[in-house]
N, C-alpha and C positions, 0 to 999 in steps of 0.2 A: 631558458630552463623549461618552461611551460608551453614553449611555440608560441607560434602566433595569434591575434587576436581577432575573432569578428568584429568588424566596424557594430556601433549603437546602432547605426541607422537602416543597417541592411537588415537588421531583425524584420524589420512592415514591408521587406520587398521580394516577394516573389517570383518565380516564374510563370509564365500562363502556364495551365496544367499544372502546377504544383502549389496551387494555392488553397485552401481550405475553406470550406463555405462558412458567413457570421450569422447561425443559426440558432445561438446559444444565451438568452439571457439569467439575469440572476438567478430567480426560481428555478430555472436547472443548474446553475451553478450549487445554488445552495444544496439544491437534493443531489448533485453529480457529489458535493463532499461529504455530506451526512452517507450514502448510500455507501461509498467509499469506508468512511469511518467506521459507522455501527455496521460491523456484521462476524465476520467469523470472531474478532476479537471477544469478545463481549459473550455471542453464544457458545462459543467452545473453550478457550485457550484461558478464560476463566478458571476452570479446571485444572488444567496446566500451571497458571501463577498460583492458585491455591497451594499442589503439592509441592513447590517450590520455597515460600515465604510461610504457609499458614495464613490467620486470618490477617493478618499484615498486608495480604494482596490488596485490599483497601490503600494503604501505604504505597504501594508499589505502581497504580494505576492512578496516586496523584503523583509521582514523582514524573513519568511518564507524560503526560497531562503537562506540568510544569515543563517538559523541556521541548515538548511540541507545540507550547505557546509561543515561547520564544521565538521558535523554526517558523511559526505561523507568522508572526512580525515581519519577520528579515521576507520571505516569500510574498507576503502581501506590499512590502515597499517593491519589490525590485519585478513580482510579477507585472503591477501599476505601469512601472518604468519601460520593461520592454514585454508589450502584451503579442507576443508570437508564439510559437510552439515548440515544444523541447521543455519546459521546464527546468530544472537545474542544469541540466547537459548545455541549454541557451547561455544561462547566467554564468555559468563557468567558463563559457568558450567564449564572450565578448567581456569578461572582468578582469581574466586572470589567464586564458589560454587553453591552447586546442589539445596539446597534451591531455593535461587535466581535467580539461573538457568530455577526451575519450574517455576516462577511467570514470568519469561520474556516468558517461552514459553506457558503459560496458554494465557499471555498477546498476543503474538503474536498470536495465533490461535484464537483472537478478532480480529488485527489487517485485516489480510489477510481473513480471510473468510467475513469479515463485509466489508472490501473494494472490496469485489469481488459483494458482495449485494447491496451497495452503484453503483456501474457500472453498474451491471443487470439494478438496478429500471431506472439511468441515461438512458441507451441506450432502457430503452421502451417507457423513455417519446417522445425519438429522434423519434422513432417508431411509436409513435400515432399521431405527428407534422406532420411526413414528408406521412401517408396514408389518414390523414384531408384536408391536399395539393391538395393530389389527389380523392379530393371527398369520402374518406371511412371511414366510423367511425364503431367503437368497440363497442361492449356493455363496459359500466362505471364498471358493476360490476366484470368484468375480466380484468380490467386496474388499478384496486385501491388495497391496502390491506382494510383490516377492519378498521384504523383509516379514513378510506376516502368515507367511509359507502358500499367501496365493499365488495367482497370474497376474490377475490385473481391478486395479478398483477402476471397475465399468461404469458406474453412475458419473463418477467424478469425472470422467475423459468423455462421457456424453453430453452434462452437462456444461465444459470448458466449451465444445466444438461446437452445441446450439448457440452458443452467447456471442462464438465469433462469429457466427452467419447473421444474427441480430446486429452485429455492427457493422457488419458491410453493406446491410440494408440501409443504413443512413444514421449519423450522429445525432440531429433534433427527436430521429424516431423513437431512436434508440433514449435518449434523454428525458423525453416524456413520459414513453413506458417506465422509465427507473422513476419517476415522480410518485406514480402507483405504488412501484415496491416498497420505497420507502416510507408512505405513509403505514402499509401494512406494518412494517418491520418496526416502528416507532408503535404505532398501538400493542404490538405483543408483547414488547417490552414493560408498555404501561401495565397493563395487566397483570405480567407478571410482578412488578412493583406491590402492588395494589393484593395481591394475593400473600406474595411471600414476607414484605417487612411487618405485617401483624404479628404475624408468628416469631419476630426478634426474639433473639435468646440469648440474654448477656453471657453466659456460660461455653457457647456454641465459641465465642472471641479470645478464649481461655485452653493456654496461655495466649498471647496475642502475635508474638512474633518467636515460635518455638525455634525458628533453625537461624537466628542473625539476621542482621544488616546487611554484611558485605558478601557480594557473592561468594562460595566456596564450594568443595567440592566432600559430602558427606554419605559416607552410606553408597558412594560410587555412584551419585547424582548430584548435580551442580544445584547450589540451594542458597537462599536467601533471601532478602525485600529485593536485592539490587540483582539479583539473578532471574528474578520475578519480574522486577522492571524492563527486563532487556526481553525477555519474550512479549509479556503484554503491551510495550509500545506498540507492538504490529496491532493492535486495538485503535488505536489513536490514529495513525497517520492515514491518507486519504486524500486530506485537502491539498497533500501537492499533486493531486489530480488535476484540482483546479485547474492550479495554475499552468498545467500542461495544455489547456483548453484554452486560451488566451487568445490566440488566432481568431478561434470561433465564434467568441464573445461579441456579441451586439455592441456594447455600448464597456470595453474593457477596463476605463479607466474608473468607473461605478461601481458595476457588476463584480469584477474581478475581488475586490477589499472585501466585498458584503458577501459573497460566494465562501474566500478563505475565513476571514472573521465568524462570519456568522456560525459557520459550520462547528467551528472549534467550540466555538461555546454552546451551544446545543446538545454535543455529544459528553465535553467533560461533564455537565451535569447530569446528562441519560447514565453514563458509567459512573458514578458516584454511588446513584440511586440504586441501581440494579448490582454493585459488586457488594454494598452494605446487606443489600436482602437476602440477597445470596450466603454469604458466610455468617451470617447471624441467625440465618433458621436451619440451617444443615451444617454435620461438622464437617468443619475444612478437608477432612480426610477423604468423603463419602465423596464428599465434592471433585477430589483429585482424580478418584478413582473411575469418571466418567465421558463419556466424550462426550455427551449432550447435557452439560450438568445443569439449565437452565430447565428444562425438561424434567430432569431427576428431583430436582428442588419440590417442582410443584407438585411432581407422583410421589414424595414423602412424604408429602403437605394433605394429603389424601387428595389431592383434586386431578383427579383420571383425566378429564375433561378438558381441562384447562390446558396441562400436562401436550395431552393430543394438538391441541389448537396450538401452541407454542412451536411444537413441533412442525407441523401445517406450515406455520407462517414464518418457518425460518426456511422451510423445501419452498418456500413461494419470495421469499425475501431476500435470502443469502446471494442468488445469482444476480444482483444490483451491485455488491461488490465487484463482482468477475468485472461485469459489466464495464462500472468504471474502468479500475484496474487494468484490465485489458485494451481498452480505449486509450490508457495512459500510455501504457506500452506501446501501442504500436503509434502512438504520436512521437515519441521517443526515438522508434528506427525510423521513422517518415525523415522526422528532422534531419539524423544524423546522415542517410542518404540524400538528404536533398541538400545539406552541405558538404556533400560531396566525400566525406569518412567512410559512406558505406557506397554501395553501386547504386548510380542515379535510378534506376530504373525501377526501385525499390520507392521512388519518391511518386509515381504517374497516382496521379486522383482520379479516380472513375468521373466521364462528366453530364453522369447521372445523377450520383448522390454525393457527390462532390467529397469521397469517402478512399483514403488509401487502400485498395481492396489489398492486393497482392501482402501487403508486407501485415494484413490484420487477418489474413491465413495462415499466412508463414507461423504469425504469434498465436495464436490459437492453437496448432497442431504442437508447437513446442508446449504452450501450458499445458494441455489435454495429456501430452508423454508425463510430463513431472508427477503431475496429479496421478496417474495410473500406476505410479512406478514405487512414491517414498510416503513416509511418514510425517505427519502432519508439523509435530513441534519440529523437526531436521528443516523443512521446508521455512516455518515462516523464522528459525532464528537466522538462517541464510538468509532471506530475503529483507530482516530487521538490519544487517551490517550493510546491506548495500543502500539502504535510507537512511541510516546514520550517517553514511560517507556525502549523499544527497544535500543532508540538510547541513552539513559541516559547510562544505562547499556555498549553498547560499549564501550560507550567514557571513561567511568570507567575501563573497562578493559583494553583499552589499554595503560592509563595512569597506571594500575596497572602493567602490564606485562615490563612496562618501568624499572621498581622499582625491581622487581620481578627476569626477566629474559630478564637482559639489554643484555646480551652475544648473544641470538638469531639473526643468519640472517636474516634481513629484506628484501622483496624486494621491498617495498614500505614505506619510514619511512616521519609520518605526523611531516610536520614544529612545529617549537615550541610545541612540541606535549602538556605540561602542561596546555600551552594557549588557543589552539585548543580545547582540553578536557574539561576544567573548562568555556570557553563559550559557546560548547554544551551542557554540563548538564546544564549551569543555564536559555539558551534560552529556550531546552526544558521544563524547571520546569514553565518558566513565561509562555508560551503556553499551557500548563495542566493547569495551575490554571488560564488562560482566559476562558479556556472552560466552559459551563451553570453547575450551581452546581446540578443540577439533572445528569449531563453527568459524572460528576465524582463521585457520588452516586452512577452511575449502576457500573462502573470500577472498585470501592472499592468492592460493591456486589460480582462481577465477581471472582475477586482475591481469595474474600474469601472463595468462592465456591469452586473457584480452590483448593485451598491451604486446605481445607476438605477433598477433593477428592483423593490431596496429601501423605495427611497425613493417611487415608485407605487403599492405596497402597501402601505404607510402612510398615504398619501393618499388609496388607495380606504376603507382603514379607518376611518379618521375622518371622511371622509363620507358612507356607511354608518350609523354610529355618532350622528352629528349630524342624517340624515333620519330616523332609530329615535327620538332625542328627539323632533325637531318633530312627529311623527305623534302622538306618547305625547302632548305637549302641546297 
């Protein structure tokens, strides 16, 4: 039903030329997942869960939280297990099958490229706040896509295609720089901490959860905690960045736990901090109403100053998502070509920087089209169903491999692992089906296309395959 399965063991075997330099330890691991995590979620899409839930988005970014821990378990045993590259697309194709395998990696090449567009648009709105600030304004028609009666949002497709030319420069380089960003990106957040929860205003929480619990559709907008949840998960996820970096990893079977682990709990608590200060000193309304609403907070708060620097340092910080994100991606198509799903030639490593160049252009010109083209919340609630489908898929795997190939050394084994498993698949399922049923309309589309595509490259294969016979005979 599933097709066939990759052997365990061919996961650690390469081809020459297709192999990935081990340039990557923990500290970048940790900062590859924090960088990943805190960025567009947190400074923009805040905004977003506000007008969705009210101040209940607190609510909404621990339910989130809660079921990316989970995801983070199941990912930390199984990325442990087979430390190669691919990510979920891996753990699906050697647990469960290459079918399914496709469809998580069709899925994730939504995931990652859409969250990388999701960030571009994010860090242009930061862009256009913080040069308004300083008396300059853009033409509208190169700040919008077409839904927004421009051409094109130029910043956002500038900034996707520098961050690809930064990673074909080389992954350690590129790793270190994102070390930088993300210290900036964690101080500004402190700050804004530090500024905005004085000004708490039990009043600001009132009512607390005006529009429900369950997602619904009110006022001809989808609204709730759990309608809330399903956008701002794309806040949280990240860390299966990591474990798409596995190959890379120095020392995998350390590095890889302390990379995922660590990450998750650094960031739930930086988002706790920063969503409470947020909707307790500005009303949830004012908050909706903003694309930079981290920024807005502290220009309510009167601090001009601050306000500016937050800004600064989300135009200096935001492009360490890409960064990852797009790293994730094109490790994603490296893999799926160099098992052979996509055209091998898509697999060749520069043996310079030991960097899939070709297929981390390919990705890049696709992110940089997305971002130019759509709307930020269309962008990341797409891109939240195809990491839903990601993290469903681990947690099956590695409840599978429990069953399967209990004898394997682990070096990381998730507690109660059945428990852990069956509340990741079922939080992620109630999070897909919060999302707008048009969001899960294009998803299905998506799949199916994919799985078209699929099934023509199987066909060229075996006829390929069958004229390589007849000539041989």
């Amino acid at each position: 039903m599933f097709g066939s399965r990759k052997p365990l063991q061919s996961g650690a075997v390469a081809e020459e030329g297709t192999r990935l330099a081990k340039t990557l330890s923990w500290p970048h691991l940790i900062a590859l997942g924090v960088g990943a995590i805190v960025g567009t979620g947190i400074y923009t899409l805040t905004g977003v869960g506000a007008d969705r839930a009210g101040p209940a988005v607190i609510v909404a970014f621990a339910i989130a939280g809660a079921v990316c821990a989970c995801a983070a378990l199941a990912y930390a045993e199984v990325a442990t297990l087979m430390p190669t590259a691919g990510g979920a697309y891996t753990y699906t194709y050697i647990a469960i099958g290459e079918r399914l395998a496709w469809i998580v990696g069709w899925s994730l090449i939504l995931e990652y490229s859409l969250a990388c567009s999701t960030v571009a648009v994010g860090w242009s709105a930061y862009l256009v706040g913080w040069l308004q600030s300083a008396g300059i304004e853009l033409p509208a028609a190169l700040l919008n896509g077409p839904h927004a009666g421009g051409i094109v949002n130029l910043p956002a497709v500038l900034v996707a295609l520098v961050i690809a030319g930064m990673l074909i420069m080389g992954t350690r380089e590129s790793a270190t720089f994102n070390i930088l960003l993300v210290v900036i990106k964690l101080t500004a957040l402190a700050c804004f901490v530090a500024l905005a929860l004085p000004a708490f205003n039990g009043e600001n929480l009132q009512p607390f959860m005006p529009y429900g619990f369950t997602s619904h559709v009110e006022g001809g907008e989808v609204r709730g905690v759990m309608a809330a949840a399903a956008i701002v998960f794309f806040a949280f996820y990240g860390f299966d960045a990591v474990a798409t970096s596995a190959e890379e990893a120095k020392n995998p079977g350390r590095d890889l736990k302390i990379g995922i682990i660590g990450s998750m709990a650094v960031c739930t608590l930086i988002y706790m901090l920063v969503a409470i200060s947020a909707v307790a000193s500005v009303n949830h309304t004012e908050l909706a109403a903003s694309a930079e609403p981290l920024a807005y907070v502290l220009r309510t708060l009167n601090h001009p100053f601050a306000a500016w620097a937050i800004g600064l340092a989300a135009l200096i910080a935001l492009p360490s998502v890409i960064l990852v994100m797009m790293y994730g991606q094109s490790r994603i198509f490296f893999v799926m070509a160099r098992d052979g799903l996509l055209p091998r030639r898509l697999s060749a490593v520069s043996s310079r920087t030991g960097t899939p160049v070709l297929i981390t252009a390919v990705t890049g010109v696709f992110v940089a089209a997305a971002a130019g083209l759509f709307r930020l919340d269309e962008i990341a609630e797409l891109a939240n169903a195809g990491t839903l489908l990601a993290f469903v898929t681990t947690a099956a795997s590695m409840m599978v491999l429990r069953r399967t190939a209990p004898e394997l050394p682990r070096v990381f084994r998730c507690p109660a692992p059945m428990l852990i498993g069956t509340l990741a698949i079922l939080g992620c399922a109630y999070l897909f089906f919060s999302l707008p049923a048009l969001t899960i309309q294009r998803f299905l589309l998506w799949n199916a296309i994919g799985f078209a595509i699929y099934l023509a490259l199987q066909a060229f294969r075996q006829n390929r395959v069958a004229a390589a016979s007849d000539a041989g005979g």
